[in-house]
C-alpha positions in Angstrom: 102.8 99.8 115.3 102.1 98.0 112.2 104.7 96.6 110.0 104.1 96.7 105.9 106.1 93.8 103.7 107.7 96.0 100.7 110.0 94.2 97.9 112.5 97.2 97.7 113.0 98.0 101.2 111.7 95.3 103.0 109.9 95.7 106.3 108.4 99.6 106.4 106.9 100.4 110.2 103.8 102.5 109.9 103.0 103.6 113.8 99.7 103.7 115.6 99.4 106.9 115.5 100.2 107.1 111.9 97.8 104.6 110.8 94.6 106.6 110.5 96.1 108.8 107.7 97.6 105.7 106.1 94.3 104.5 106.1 92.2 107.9 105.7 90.3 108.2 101.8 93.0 110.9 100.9 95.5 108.1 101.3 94.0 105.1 100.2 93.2 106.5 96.9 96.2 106.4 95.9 95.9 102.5 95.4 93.8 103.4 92.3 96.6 105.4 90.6 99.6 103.9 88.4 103.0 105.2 89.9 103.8 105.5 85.8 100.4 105.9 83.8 100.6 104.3 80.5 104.2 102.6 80.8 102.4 99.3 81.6 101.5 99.5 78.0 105.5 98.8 76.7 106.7 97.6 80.7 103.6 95.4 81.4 104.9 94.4 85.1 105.1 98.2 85.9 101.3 98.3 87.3 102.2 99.6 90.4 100.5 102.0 92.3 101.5 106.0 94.2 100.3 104.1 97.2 103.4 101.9 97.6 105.4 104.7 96.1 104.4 106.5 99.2 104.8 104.1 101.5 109.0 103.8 100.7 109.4 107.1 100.3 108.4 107.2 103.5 110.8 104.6 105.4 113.6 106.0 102.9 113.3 109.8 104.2 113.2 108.6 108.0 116.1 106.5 107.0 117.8 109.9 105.6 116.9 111.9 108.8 118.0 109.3 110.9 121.1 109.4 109.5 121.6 113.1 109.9 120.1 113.2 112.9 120.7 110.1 115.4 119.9 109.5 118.6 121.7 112.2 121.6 122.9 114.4 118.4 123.1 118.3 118.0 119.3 118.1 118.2 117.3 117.5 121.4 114.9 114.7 121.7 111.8 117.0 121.7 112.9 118.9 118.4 114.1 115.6 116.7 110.9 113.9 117.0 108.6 116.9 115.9 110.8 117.3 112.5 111.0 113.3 112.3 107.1 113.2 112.2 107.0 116.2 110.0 109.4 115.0 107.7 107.8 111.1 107.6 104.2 112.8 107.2 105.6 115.1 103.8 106.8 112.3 102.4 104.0 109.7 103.3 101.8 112.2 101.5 103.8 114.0 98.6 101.8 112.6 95.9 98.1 112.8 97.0 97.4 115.3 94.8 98.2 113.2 92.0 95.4 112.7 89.3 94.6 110.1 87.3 97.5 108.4 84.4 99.8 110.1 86.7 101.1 114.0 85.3 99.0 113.1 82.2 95.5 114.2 82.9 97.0 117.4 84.7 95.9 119.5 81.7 92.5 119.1 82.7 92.9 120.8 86.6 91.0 124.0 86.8 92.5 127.5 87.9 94.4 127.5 91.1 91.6 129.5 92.2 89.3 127.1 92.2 90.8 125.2 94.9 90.6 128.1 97.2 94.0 128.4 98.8 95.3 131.1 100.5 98.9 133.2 100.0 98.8 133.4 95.9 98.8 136.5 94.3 95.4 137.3 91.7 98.0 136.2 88.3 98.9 132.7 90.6 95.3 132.3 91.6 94.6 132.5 87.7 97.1 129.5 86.5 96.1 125.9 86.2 96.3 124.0 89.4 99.3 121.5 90.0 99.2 118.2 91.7 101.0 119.8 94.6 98.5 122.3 94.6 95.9 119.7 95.1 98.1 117.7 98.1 98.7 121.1 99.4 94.4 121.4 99.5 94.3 117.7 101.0 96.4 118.3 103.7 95.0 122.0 105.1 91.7 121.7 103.4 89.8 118.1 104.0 89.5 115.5 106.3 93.1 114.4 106.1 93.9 117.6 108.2 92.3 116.0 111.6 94.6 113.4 111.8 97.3 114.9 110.8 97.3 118.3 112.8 95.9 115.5 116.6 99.6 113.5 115.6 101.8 116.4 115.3 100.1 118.9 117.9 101.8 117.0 120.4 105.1 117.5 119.5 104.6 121.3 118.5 103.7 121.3 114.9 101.0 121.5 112.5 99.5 120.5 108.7 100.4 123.4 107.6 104.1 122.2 108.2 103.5 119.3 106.7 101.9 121.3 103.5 105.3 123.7 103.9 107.6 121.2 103.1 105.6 119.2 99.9 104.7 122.7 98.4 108.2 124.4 99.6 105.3 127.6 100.3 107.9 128.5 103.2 106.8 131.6 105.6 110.7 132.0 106.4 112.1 130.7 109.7 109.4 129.2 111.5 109.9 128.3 115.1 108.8 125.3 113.6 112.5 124.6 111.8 114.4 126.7 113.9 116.2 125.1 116.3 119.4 127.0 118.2 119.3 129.4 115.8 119.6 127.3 112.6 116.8 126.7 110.2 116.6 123.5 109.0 113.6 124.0 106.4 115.7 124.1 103.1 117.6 120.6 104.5 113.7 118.9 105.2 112.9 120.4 101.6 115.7 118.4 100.5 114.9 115.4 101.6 111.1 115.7 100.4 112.5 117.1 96.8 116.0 117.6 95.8 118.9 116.5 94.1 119.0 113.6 96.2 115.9 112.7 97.8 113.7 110.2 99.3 111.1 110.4 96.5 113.6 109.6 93.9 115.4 107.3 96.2 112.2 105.1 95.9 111.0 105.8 92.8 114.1 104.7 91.0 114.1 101.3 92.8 110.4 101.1 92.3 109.9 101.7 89.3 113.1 99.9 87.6 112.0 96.6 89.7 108.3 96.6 88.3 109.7 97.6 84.9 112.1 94.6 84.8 114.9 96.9 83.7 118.3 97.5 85.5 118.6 101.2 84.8 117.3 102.3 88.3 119.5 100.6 91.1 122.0 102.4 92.6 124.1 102.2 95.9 120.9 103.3 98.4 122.8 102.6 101.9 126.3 104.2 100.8 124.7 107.4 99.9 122.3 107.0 102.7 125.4 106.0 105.3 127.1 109.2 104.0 124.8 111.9 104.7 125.5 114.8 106.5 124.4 118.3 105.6 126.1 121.9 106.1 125.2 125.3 107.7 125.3 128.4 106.1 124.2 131.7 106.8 122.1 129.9 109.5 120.4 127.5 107.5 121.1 124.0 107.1 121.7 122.0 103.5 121.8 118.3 102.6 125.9 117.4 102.4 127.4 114.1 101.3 131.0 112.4 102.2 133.7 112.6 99.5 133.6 109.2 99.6 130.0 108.6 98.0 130.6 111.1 95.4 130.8 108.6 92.8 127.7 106.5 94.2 126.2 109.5 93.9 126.9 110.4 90.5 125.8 106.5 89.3 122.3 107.6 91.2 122.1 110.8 88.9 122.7 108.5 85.6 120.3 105.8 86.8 117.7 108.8 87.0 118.5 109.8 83.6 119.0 106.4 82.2 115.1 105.5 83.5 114.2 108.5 81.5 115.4 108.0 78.5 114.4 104.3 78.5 111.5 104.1 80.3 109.8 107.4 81.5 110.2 108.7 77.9 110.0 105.1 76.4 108.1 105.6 72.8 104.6 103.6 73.4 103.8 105.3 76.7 104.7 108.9 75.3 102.0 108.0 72.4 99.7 107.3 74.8 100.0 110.1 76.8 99.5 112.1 73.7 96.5 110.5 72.4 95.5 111.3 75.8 95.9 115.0 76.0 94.2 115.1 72.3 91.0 113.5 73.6 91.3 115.9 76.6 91.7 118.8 74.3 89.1 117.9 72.1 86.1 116.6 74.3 86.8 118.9 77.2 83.2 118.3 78.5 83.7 114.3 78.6 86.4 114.3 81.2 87.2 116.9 84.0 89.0 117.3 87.1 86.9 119.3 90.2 88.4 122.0 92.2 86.6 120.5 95.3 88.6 118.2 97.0 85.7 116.2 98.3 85.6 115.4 95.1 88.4 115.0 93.8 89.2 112.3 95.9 87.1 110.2 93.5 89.3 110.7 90.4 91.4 107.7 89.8 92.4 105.5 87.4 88.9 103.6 87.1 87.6 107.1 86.5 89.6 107.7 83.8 89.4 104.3 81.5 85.3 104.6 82.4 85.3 108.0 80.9 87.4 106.9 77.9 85.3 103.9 77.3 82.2 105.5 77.5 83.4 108.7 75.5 82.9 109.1 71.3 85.9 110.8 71.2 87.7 109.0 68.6 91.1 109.5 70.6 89.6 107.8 73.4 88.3 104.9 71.9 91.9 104.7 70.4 93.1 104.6 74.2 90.2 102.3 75.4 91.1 99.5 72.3 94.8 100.3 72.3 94.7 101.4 68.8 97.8 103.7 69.4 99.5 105.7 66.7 103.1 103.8 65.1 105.9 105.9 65.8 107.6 106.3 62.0 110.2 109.0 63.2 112.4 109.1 66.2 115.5 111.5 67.1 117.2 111.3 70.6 120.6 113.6 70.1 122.4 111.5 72.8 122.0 108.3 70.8 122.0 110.1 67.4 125.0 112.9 67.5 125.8 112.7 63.9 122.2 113.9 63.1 121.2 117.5 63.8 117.6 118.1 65.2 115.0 117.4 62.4 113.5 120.7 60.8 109.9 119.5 61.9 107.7 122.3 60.2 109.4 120.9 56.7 108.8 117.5 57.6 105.2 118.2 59.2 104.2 119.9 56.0 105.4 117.1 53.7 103.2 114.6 55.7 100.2 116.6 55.4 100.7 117.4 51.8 100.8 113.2 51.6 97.5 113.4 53.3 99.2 111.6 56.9 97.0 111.8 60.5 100.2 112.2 62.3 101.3 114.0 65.8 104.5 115.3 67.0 106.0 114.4 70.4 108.5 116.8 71.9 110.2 115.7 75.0 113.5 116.6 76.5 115.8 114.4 79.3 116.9 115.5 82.0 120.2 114.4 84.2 119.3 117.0 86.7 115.6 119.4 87.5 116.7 121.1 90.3 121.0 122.2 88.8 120.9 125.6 88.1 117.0 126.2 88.7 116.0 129.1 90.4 114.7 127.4 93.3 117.1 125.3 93.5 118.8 124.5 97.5 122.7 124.0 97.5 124.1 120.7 98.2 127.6 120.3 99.4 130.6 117.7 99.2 132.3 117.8 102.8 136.0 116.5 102.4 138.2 116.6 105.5 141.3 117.3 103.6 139.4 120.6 102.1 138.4 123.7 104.0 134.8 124.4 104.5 132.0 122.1 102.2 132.4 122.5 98.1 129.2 122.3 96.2 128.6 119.8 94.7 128.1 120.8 91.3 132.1 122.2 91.6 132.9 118.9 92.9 131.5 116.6 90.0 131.9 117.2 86.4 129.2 115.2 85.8 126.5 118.4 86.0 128.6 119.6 83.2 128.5 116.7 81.4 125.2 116.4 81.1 124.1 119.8 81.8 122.0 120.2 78.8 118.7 118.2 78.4 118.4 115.6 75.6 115.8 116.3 72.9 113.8 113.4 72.2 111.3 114.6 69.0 109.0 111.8 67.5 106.6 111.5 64.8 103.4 109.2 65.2 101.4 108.7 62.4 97.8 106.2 62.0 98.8 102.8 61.8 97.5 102.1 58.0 99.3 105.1 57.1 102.8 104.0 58.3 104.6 102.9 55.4 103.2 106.2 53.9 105.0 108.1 56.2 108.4 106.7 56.2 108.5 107.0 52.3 107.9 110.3 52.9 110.2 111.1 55.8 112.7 108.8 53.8 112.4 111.5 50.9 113.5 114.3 53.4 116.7 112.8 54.5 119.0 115.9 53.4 116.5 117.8 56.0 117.3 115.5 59.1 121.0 114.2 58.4 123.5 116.6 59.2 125.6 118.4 56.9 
């Protein structure tokens, strides 16, 4: 066993048999891709890579299992450390699929189809490829598979386990998860991506530290301490203690806080559209391979050498940070006396002034997975109630915030800024509210 010094959890223990995927090519690529793409741009300490990310998502999720599952609990010792491993390897590997400036270069994946995996229907096959199509690839489909299908074949489980719980691709009750007749898939989901999981768990924490912000800190060890989860219908769901309910809802709003402030902060938004103009435009200068052999050489070098070396004028806007001035911005949280700008009036006026601009449409979220079709119950467990409420009946603060936040902007070239905002100045009657 190898230990790994991390500032946000501290000590993270990688084991022996662990350490050839930690240090396979799949894995170690991820040192070459920004956790948040362009945000370095406006949060210049927030350079830090997927590969850390990993790494504490990681100890978080075994401290989340742990938790539910201790030592001599309702699971035997055989059954707890096969969906222990499975559950450290899914996290450990959730974002290897990842390409280059993060979700931003994902326009340029080729058609599921070109990854050749199995169990999609023709219409799937035909979409663009995700990034969890790609870790789904990684882990069945290239070397990473060897090391991971020698650690768990010893404990009675596969990579294609592993792949089940990233991609939630889910055959239905698997001996795999069933244990005494309850599945626990949709609770291992859960901790891999949910409401509450170990990805955001991390992330959050991660990302507000290299930021410099405060937005992202939140109780970690009460919410972790208060685990628990539910059966129903024979299948086990994350639960929390009534008493972390409001440590809970403080993790939600430090989510959505991040996002409005940082995820969705205005200079790394422009970058990320500047970046999907040069993609659209010069299709031919940078592109993303369906083979995962080589795939596993797009990273972030890969990216800036394509920019730099590309005539695309977008690109060298990138390459010389050049970016576009933001000369319009609308966030209905922060701005609830306004009503949402009529854009194609305001578009039209800018063009008729002769303005290079673009429009930026983005919308924040408290919650992805509230209401969403595939979205896994989660339950409040109160001793003074009968049975486990969900949690979304427990806390008003789903309702609160239930619908997303539009954030519209308007970037325009930077000699053509004043421009602009004489021009948007002389629409006010279209964006103030009656």
């Amino acid at each position: 066993m190898i230990r790994i010094r991390d500032p946000i959890h501290g000590s993270i223990a990688v084991t022996g048999d662990e350490l050839p995927i930690v240090d396979s090519r799949v894995f170690q690529r991820l040192r070459g891709i920004k956790q948040l793409g362009f945000t370095d741009q406006a949060f210049p300490g927030a350079t830090h890579t997927r590969y850390a990310h990993g790494l504490g998502a990681m100890e978080v999720a075994t401290r989340m299992f742990d938790t539910m599952f201790p030592i001599g609990g309702v699971l035997g010792e055989n059954d707890r450390v096969r969906l222990r491993q499975i559950v450290r390897l899914a996290v450990l590997l959730h974002d290897v699929g990842h390409p280059p400036a993060s979700h931003a270069s994902e326009p340029c994946m080729p058609a599921r189809r070109a990854l050749g995996l199995d169990g999609f229907t023709e219409a799937e096959l035909d979409e663009r490829a995700s990034h969890e199509d790609y870790t789904r690839a990684f882990i069945v489909q290239s070397d990473l598979r060897t090391p991971v299908d020698a650690l768990l074949d010893r404990h009675g489980g596969n990579a294609l386990d592993v792949a089940h719980l990233v991609t939630s691709r889910y055959p239905g009750r698997s001996a795999t998860f069933v244990v005494g007749g309850v599945d626990y898939f949709p609770l291992l989901t859960q901790i891999v991506s949910g409401e509450m999981d170990a990805d955001r768990m991390d992330y959050l924490q991660r990302d507000s530290f290299y930021a410099g912000v405060s937005y992202g800190r939140f109780d970690q060890a009460w919410l972790v301490e208060n685990l628990s989860f539910h059966v129903e219908n024979d299948a086990a769901c994350l639960a929390l203690s009534h008493r972390a309910v409001f440590a809970f809802e403080d993790f939600l709003l430090s989510r959505y806080h991040m996002f409005v402030s940082v995820y969705y902060h205005y200079i790394p938004i422009g970058f990320d559209s500047m970046l999907l103009r040069f993609f659209t435009e010069s299709p031919l200068d940078f592109q993303l391979p369906g083979d995962v052999g080589r795939y596993v050489d797009m990273d972030d070098i890969a990216l800036w050498s394509a920019l730099r070396t590309s005539r695309n004028p977008w690109a060298y806007r990138i390459a010389h940070r050049q970016s576009f001035k933001r000369v319009l911005e609308i966030n209905a949280d922060l701005h609830p006396d306004l009503c949402p700008p009529d854009l194609p009036v305001l578009e039209a006026a800018l063009l008729d002034a002769g303005v290079e601009f673009f429009t930026s449409r983005d919308k924040g979220v408290l919650s992805k997975y509230y209401g969403g079709p595939s979205a896994r119950p989660m339950f409040i467990i109160n001793e003074a109630l009968p049975g486990a409420v969900p949690v979304e009946r427990y806390s008003r603060i789903f309702e609160r915030y239930r619908q997303p936040t539009p954030l519209i902007r308007i970037y325009c070239r930077p000699d053509q800024a004043d421009l602009a905002r004489r021009c948007l100045e002389s629409h006010k009657p279209v964006i103030a509210a009656p």
